[in-house]
N, CA, C and O atoms as a GROMACS GRO file, in nm:
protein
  308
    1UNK      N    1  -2.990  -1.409  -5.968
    1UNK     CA    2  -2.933  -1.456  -5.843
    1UNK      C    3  -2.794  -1.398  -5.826
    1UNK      O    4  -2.712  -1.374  -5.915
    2UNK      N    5  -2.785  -1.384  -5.725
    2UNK     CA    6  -2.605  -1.287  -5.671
    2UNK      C    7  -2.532  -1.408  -5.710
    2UNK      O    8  -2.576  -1.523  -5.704
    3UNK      N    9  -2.377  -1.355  -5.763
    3UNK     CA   10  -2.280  -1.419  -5.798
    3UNK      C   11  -2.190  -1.456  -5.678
    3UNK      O   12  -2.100  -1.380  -5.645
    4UNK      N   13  -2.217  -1.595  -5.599
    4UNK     CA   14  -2.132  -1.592  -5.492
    4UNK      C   15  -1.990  -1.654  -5.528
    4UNK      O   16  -1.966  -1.763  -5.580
    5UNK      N   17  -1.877  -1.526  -5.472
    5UNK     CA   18  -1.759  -1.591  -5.468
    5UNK      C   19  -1.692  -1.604  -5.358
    5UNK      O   20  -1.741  -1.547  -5.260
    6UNK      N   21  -1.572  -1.673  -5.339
    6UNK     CA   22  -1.533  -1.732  -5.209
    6UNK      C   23  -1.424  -1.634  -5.225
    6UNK      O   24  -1.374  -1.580  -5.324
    7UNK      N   25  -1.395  -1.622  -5.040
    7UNK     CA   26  -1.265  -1.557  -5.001
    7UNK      C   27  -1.166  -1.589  -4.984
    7UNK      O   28  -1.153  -1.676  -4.898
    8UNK      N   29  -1.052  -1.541  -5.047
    8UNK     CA   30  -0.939  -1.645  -4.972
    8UNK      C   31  -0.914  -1.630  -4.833
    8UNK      O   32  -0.925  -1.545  -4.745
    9UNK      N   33  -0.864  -1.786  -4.855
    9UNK     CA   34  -0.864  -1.824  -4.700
    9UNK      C   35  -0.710  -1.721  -4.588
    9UNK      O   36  -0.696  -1.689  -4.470
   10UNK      N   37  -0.644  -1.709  -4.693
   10UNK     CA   38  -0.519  -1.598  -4.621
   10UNK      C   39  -0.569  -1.478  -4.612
   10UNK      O   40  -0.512  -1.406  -4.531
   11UNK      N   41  -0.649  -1.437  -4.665
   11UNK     CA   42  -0.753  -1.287  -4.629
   11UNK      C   43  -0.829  -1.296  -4.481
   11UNK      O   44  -0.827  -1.214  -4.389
   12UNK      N   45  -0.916  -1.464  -4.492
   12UNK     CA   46  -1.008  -1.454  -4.358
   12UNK      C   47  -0.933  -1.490  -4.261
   12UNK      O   48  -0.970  -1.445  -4.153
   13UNK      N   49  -0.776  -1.599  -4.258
   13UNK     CA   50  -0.678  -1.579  -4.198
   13UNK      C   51  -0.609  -1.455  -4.111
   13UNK      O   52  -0.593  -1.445  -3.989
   14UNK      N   53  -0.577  -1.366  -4.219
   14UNK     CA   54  -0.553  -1.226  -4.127
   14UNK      C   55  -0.640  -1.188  -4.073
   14UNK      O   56  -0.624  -1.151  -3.956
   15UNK      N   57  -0.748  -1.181  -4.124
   15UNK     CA   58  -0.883  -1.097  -4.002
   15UNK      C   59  -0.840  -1.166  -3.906
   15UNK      O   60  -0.742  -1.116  -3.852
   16UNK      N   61  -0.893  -1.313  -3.841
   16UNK     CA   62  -0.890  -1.358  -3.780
   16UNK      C   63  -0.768  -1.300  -3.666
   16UNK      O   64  -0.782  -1.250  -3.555
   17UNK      N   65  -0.629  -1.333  -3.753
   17UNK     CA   66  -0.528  -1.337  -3.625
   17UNK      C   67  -0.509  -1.137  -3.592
   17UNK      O   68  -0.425  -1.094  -3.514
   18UNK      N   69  -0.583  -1.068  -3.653
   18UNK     CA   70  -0.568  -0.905  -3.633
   18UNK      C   71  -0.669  -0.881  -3.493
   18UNK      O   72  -0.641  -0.802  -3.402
   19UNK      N   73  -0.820  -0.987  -3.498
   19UNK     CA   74  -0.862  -0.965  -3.380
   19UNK      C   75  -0.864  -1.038  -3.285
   19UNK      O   76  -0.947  -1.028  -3.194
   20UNK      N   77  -0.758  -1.136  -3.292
   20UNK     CA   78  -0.768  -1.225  -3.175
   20UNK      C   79  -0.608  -1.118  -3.104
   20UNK      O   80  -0.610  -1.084  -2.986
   21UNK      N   81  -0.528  -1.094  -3.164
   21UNK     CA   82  -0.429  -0.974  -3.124
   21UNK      C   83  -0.483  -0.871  -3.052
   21UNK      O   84  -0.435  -0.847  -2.941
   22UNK      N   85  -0.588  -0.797  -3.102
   22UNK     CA   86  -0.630  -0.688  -3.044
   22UNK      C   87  -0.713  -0.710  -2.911
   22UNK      O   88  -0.706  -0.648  -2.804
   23UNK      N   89  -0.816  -0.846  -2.959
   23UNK     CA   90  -0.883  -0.902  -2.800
   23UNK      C   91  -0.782  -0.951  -2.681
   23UNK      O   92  -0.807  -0.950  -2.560
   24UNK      N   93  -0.670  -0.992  -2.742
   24UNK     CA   94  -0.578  -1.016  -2.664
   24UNK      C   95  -0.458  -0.906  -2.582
   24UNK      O   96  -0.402  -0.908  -2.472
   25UNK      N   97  -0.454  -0.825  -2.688
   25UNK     CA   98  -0.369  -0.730  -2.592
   25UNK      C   99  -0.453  -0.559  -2.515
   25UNK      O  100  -0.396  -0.457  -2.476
   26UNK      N  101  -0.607  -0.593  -2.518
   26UNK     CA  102  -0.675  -0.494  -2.425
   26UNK      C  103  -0.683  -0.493  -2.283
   26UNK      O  104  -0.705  -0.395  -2.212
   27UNK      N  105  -0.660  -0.632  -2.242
   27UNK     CA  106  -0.660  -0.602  -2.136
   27UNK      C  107  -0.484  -0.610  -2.071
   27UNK      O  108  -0.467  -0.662  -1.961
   28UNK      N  109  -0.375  -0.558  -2.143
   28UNK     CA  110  -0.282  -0.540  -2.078
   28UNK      C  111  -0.305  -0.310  -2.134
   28UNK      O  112  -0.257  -0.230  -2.053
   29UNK      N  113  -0.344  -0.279  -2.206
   29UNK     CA  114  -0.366  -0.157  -2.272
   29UNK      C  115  -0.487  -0.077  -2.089
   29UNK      O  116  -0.499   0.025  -2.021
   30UNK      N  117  -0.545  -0.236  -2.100
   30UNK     CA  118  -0.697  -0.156  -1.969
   30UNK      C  119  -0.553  -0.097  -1.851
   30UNK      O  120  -0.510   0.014  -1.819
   31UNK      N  121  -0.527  -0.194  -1.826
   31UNK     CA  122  -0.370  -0.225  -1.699
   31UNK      C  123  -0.285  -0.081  -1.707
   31UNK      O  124  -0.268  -0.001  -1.615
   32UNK      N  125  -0.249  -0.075  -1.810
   32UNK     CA  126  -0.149   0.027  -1.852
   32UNK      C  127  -0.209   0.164  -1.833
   32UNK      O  128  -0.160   0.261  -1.776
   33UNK      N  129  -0.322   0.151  -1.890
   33UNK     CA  130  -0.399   0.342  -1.857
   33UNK      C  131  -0.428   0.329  -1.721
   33UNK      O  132  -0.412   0.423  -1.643
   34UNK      N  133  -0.491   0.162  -1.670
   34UNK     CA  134  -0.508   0.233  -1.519
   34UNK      C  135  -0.382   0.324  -1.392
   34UNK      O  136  -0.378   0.418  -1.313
   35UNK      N  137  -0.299   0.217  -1.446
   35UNK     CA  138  -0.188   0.247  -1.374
   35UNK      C  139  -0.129   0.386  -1.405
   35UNK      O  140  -0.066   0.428  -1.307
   36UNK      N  141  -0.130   0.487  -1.532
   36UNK     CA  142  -0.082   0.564  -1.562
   36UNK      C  143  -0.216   0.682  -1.526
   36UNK      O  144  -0.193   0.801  -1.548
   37UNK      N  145  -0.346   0.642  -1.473
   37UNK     CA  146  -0.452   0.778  -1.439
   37UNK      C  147  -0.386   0.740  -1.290
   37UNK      O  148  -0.339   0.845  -1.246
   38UNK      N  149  -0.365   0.634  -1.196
   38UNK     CA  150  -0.296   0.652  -1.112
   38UNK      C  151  -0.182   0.715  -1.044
   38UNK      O  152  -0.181   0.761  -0.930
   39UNK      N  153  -0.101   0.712  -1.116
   39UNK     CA  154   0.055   0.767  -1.101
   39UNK      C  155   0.034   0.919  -1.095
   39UNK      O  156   0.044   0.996  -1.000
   40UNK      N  157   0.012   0.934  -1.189
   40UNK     CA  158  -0.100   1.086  -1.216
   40UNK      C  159  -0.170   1.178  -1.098
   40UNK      O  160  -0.151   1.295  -1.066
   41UNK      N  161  -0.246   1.091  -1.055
   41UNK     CA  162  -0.345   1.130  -0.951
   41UNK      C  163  -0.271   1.130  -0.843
   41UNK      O  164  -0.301   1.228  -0.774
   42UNK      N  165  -0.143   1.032  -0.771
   42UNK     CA  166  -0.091   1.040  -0.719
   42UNK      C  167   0.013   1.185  -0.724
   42UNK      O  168   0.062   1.241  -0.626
   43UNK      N  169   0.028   1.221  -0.858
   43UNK     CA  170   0.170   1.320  -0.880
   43UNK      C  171   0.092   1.433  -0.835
   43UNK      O  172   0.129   1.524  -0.762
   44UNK      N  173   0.023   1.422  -0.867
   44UNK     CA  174  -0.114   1.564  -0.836
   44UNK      C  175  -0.127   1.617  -0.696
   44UNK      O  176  -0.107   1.733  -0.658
   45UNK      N  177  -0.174   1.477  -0.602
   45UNK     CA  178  -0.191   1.514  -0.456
   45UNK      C  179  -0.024   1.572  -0.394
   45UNK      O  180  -0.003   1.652  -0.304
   46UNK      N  181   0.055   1.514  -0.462
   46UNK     CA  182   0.208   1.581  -0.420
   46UNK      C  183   0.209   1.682  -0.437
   46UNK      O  184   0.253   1.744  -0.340
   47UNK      N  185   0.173   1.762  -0.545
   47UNK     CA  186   0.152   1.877  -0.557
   47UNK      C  187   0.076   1.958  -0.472
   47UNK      O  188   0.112   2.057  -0.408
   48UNK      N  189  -0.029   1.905  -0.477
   48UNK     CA  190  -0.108   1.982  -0.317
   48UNK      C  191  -0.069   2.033  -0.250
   48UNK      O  192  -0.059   2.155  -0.244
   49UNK      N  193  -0.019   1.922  -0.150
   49UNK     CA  194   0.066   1.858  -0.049
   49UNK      C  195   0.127   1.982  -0.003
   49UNK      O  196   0.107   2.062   0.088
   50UNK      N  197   0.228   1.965  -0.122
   50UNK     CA  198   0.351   2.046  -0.121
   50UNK      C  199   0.292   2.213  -0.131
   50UNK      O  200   0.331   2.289  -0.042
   51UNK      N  201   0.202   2.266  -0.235
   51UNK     CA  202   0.159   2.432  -0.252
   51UNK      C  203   0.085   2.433  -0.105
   51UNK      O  204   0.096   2.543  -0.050
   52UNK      N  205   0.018   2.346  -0.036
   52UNK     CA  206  -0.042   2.349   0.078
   52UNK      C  207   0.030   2.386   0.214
   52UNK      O  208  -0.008   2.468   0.298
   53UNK      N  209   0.137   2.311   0.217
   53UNK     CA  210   0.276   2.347   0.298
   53UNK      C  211   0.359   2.481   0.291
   53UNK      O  212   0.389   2.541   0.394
   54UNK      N  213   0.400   2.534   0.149
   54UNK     CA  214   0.412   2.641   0.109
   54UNK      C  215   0.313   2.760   0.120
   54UNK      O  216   0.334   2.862   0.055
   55UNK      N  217   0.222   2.751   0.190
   55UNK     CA  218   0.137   2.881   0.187
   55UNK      C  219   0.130   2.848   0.350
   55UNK      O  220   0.169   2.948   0.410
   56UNK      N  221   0.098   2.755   0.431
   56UNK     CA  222   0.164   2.726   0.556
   56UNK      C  223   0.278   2.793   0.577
   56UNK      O  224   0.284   2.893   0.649
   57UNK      N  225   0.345   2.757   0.535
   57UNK     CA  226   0.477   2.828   0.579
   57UNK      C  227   0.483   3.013   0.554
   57UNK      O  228   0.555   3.083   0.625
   58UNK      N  229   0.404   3.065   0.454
   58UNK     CA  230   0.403   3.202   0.420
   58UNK      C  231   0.335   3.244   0.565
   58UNK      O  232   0.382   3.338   0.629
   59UNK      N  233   0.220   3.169   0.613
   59UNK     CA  234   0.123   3.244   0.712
   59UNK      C  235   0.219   3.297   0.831
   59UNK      O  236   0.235   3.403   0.892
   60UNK      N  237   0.294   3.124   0.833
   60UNK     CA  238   0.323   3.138   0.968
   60UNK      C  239   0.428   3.227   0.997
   60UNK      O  240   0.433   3.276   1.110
   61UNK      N  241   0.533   3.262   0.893
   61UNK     CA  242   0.659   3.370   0.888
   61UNK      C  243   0.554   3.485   0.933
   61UNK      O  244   0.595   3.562   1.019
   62UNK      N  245   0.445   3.502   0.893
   62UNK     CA  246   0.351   3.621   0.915
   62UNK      C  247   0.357   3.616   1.013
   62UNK      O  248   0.450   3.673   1.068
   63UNK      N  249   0.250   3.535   1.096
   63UNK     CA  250   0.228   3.547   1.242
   63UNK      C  251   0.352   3.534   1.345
   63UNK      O  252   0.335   3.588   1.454
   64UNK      N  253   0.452   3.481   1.326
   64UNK     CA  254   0.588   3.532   1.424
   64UNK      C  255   0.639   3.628   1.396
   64UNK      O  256   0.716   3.666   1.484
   65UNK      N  257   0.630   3.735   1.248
   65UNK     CA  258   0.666   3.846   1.259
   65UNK      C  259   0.573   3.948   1.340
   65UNK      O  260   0.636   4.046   1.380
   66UNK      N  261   0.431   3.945   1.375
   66UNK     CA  262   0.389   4.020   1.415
   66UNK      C  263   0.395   3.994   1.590
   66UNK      O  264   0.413   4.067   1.687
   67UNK      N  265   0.372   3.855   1.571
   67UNK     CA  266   0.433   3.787   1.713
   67UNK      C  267   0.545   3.912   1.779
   67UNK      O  268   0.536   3.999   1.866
   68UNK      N  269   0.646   3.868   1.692
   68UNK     CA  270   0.772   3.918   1.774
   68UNK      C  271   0.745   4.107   1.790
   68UNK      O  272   0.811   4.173   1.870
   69UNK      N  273   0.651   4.162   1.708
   69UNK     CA  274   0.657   4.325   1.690
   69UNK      C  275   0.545   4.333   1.801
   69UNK      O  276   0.560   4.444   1.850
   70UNK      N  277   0.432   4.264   1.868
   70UNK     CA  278   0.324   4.274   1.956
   70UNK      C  279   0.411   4.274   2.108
   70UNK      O  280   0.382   4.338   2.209
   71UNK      N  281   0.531   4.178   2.087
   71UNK     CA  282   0.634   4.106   2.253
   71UNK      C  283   0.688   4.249   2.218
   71UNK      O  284   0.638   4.344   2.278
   72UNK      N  285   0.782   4.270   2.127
   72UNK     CA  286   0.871   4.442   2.111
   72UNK      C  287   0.793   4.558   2.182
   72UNK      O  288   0.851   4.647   2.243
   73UNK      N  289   0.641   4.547   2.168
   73UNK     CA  290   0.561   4.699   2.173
   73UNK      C  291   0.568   4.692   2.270
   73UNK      O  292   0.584   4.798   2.331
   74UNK      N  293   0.557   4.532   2.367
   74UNK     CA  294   0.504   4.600   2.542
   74UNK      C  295   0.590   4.650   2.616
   74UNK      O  296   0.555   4.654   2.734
   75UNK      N  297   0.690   4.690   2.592
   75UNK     CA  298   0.783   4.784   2.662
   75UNK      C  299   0.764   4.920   2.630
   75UNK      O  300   0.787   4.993   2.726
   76UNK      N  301   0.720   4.995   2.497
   76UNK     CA  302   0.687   5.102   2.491
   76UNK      C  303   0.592   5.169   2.581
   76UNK      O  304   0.598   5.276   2.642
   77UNK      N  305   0.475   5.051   2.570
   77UNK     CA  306   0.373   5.193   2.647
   77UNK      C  307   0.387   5.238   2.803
   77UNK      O  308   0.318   5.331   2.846
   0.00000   0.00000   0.00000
């Protein structure tokens, strides 16, 4: 027959208070990543935003330069 011996009780003590800690602080850990894939996702679309505006702005220097050289030509011909 197996030799049963007992655990101490300050051993099953710590288990105890290690996972009532960990069950307890997941859902401020859930909170914290959500908020930080947020912030994120938010910093991201700024970025867009912004390279989206910046290539806007490249076109359009384009099209008033040719603008202004198409108004220049009609006096030549």
């Amino acid at each position: 027959m197996a030799d049963v011996t007992a655990v101490n009780a300050q051993i099953t003590d710590a288990v105890t208070q290690t996972n009532v800690k960990v069950v307890a602080e997941a859902p401020a850990q859930a909170i914290a990543s959500l908020y930080q894939v947020a912030s994120h996702s938010a910093g991201l679309s700024m970025q867009n935003a912004v390279q989206s505006q910046q290539a806007l702005n490249q076109i359009s220097t384009a099209v008033v330069s040719k603008a202004a050289a198409l108004i220049m030509a009609i006096g030549e011909t």
